[in-house]
C-alpha positions in Angstrom: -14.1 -13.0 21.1 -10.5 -13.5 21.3 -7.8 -10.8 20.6 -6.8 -13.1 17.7 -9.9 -13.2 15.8 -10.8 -9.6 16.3 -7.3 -8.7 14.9 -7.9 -10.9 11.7 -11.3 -9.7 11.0 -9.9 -6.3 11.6 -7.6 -7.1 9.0 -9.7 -8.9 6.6 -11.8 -5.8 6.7 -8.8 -3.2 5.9 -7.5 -5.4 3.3 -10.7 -5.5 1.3 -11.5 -2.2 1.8 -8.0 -1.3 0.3 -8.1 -4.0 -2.4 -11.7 -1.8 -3.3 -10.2 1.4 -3.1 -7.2 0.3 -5.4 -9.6 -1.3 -7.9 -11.4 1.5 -8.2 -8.3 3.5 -8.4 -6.8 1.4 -11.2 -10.4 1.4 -13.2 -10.3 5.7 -13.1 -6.3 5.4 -13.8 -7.3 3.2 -17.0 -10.2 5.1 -18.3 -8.1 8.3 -17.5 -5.1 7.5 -19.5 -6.6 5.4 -22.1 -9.9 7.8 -22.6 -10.3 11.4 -20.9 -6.8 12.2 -20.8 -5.7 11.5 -24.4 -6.9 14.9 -25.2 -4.8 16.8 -22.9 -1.9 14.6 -23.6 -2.0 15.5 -27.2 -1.5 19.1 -26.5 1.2 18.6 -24.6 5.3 19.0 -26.1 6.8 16.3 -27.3 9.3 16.3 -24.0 6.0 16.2 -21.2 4.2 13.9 -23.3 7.0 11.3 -22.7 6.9 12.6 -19.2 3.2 12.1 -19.3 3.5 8.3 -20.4 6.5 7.1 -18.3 4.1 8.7 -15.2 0.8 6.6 -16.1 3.3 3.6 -16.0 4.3 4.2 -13.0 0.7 4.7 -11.6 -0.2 1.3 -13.2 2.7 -0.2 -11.4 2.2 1.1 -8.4 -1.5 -0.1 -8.4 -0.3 -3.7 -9.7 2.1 -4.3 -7.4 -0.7 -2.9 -4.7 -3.7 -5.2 -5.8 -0.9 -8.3 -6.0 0.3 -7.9 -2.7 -3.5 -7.3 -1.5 -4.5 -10.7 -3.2 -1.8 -12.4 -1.1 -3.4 -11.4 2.1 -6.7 -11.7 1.1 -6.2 -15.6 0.2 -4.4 -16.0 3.0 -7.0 -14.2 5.1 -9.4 -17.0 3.0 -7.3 -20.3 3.8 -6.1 -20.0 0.0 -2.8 -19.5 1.3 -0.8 -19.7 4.9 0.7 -17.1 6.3 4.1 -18.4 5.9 3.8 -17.9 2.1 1.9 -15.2 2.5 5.4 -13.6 4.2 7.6 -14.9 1.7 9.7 -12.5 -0.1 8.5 -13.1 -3.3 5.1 -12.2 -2.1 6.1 -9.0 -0.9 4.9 -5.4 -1.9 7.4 -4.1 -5.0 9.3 -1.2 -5.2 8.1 1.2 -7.8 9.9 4.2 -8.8 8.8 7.9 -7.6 7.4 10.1 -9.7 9.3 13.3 -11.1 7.8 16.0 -9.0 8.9 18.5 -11.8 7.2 16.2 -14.3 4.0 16.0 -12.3 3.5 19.7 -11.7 3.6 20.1 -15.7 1.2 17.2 -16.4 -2.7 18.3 -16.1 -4.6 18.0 -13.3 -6.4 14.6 -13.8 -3.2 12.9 -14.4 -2.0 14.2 -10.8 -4.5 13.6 -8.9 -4.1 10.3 -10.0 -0.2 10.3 -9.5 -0.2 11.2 -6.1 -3.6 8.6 -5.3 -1.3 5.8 -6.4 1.6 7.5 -4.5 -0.4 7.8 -1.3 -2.4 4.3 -1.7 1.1 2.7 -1.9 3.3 4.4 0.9 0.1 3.0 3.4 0.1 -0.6 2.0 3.9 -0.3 1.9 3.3 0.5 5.7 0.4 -1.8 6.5 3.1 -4.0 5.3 5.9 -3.0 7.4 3.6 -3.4 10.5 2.6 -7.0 8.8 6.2 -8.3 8.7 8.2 -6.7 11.5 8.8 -8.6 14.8 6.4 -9.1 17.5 7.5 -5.8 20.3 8.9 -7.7 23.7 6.0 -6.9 26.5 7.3 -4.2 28.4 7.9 -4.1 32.2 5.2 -2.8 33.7 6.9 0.3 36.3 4.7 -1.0 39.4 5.8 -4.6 38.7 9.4 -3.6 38.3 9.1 -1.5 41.6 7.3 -4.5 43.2 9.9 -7.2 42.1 12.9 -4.4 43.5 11.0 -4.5 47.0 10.7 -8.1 47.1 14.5 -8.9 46.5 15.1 -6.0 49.0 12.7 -7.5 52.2 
């Protein structure tokens, strides 16, 4: 099998096994804030429950902006798409803002754990992606072939 089609299985497989991973993410965030979590946001002072709501935004932006970028690759990875819109800028991850680590530490425990999954899920897409956009590395010299070509010019 060629190098080419390995590496885009390869990376049909990782993105659909991230695009899983933040859907399942996003479903827990949902029924988190919207159900099991309401309780222990309710006993919380006025001042953390703001915290508390500005910090389950930023988890449900961090996992749009994850599952977006995810469906780019995945229709490109299905023919949907080519790969040069696939790279366009306007297809690229977003930038989200971090989370208050002051804030977090006060927030209870469901709510960070889901903080710093969102956190952590979008710093390795954010990478997948830098690896997905930066040039191709220039092959590099091989020491024996360098020492060869050196002996050659010499004799």
């Amino acid at each position: 099998m060629p190098d080419g089609v390995a590496q885009t299985q390869l990376t049909r497989k990782l993105v659909d096994s991230l695009y899983v991973e933040a859907m399942v993410l996003a479903d827990e965030a949902r029924a988190y804030f919207e159900d099991h979590g309401v309780e222990a946001r309710d006993s919380l002072p006025p001042a953390q429950r703001v915290g508390y709501a500005v910090e389950s935004l930023k988890v449900t932006t961090r996992l749009m902006h994850v599952i977006a970028w995810l469906l780019t690759w995945r229709g490109e990875a299905n023919g949907e798409i080519d790969a040069e819109q696939a790279r366009h800028p306007d297809r690229r991850l977003g930038l989200t803002a971090r989370s208050d680590p002051t804030m977090v530490d006060m927030l209870p425990e469901g709510a960070q754990r889901l903080i710093v999954a969102s956190e952590e899920l979008h710093k390795r897409v954010r990478r997948l992606e830098q690896d997905l956009l930066a040039p191709p590395e220039e092959p590099k010299a091989s020491p024996a072939r360098s020492l060869l070509g050196r002996l050659e010019r010499a004799f």
